[in-house]
C-alpha positions as CSV (number, residue, x, y, z in Angstrom):
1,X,0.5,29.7,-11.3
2,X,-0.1,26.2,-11.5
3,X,2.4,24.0,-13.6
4,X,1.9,20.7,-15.0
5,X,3.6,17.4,-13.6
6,X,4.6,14.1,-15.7
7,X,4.6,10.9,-14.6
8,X,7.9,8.4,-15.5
9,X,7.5,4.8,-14.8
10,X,9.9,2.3,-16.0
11,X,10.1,-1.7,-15.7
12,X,10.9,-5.0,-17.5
13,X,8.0,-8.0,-18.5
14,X,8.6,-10.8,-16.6
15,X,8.8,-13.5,-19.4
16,X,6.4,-16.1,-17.7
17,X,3.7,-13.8,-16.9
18,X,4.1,-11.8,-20.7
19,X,0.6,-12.7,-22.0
20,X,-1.2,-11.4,-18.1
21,X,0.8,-8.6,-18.3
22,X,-0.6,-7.0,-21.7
23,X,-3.9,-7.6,-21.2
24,X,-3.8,-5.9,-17.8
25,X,-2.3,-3.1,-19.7
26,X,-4.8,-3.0,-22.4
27,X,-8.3,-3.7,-20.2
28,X,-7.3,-2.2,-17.0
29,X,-4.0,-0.5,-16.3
30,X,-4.1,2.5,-18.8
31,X,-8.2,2.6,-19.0
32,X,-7.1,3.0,-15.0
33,X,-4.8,5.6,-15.5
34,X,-6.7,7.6,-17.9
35,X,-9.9,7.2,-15.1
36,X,-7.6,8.6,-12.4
37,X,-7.4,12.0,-14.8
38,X,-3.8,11.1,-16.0
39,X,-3.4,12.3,-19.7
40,X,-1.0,12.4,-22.6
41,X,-0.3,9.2,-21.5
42,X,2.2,7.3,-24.0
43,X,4.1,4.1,-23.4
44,X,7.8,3.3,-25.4
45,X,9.1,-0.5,-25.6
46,X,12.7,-0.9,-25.5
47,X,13.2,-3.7,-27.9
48,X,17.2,-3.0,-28.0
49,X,20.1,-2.0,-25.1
50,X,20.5,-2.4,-21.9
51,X,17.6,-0.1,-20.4
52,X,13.8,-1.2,-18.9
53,X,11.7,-2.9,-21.7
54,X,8.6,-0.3,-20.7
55,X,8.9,3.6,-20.3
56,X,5.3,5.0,-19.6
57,X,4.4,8.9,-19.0
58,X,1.2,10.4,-18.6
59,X,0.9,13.9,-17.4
60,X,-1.2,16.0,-14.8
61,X,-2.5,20.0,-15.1
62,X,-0.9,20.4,-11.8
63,X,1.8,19.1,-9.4
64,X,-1.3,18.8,-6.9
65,X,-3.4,16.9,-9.0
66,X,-0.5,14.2,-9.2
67,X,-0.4,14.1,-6.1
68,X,-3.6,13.6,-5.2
69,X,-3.6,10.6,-8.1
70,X,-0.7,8.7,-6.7
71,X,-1.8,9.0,-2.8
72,X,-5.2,7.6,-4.0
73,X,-6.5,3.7,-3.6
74,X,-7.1,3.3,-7.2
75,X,-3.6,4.1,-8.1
76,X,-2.0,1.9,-5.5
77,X,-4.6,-1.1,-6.5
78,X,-3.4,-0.6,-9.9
79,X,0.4,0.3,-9.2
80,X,0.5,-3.3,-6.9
81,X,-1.0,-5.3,-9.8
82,X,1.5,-3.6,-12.2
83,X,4.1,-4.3,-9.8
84,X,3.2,-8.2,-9.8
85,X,3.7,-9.1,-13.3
86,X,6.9,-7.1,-13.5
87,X,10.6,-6.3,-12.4
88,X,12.9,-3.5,-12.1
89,X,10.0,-1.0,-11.4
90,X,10.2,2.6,-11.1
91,X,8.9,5.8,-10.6
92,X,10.0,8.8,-10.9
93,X,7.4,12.9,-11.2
94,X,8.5,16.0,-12.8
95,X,7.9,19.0,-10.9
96,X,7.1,21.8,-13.5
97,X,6.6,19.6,-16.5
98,X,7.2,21.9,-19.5
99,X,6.7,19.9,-22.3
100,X,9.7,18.1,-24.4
101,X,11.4,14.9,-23.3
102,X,12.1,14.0,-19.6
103,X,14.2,11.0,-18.1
C-alpha cells in the first residue's frame, strides 16, 4: 500500500534580500513546487519566539513520488535559489504521512 509523504522545510529571511525573497516565493518557488506535483502545500510565518521565521509543507501520494521530486533538477534549481536568499535552512520528509501536524 502506498502511503503519502510530507515535506518540512524551515529557514529565516535574510533582512537585506526580504523584498527578492517574496517575490521568488510568489512567481516561482511555490508555482515550482506545485509544478513538481507537490500538494497541500501551506507555508506558516513565525512572527514571535525563538524558532525559523518560515515553516513550509507540501505533501506527496507516495514516499516514491517524493523522492523522485527532491532527486530532480527542477527541485535542486529551485531549492539553491531558496537557499540563496535565506539562512538556517532545513529539511526534513515524513515517511508515512498520515495527516495531522508533523515537526
Amino acid at each position: 500500500m502506498n502511503k503519502p509523504a510530507k515535506l518540512i522545510l524551515r529557514w529565516n529571511i535574510r533582512s537585506e534580500l526580504e523584498s527578492e525573497y517574496f517575490e521568488f516565493m510568489v512567481s516561482e518557488f511555490i508555482p515550482g513546487t506545485n509544478r513538481l506535483g507537490l500538494t497541500d502545500i501551506q507555508a506558516w510565518y513565525t512572527l514571535y519566539g525563538a524558532c525559523e521565521q518560515i515553516l513550509f509543507s507540501a505533501v506527496t501520494n507516495t514516499e516514491e513520488e517524493m523522492e523522485r521530486i527532491l532527486k530532480s533538477e527542477s527541485w535542486e534549481n529551485l531549492q539553491i535559489r531558496l537557499t540563496d536568499l535565506v539562512t538556517d535552512f532545513s529539511k526534513k520528509v515524513i515517511a508515512n504521512a498520515t495527516g495531522g501536524f508533523q515537526i
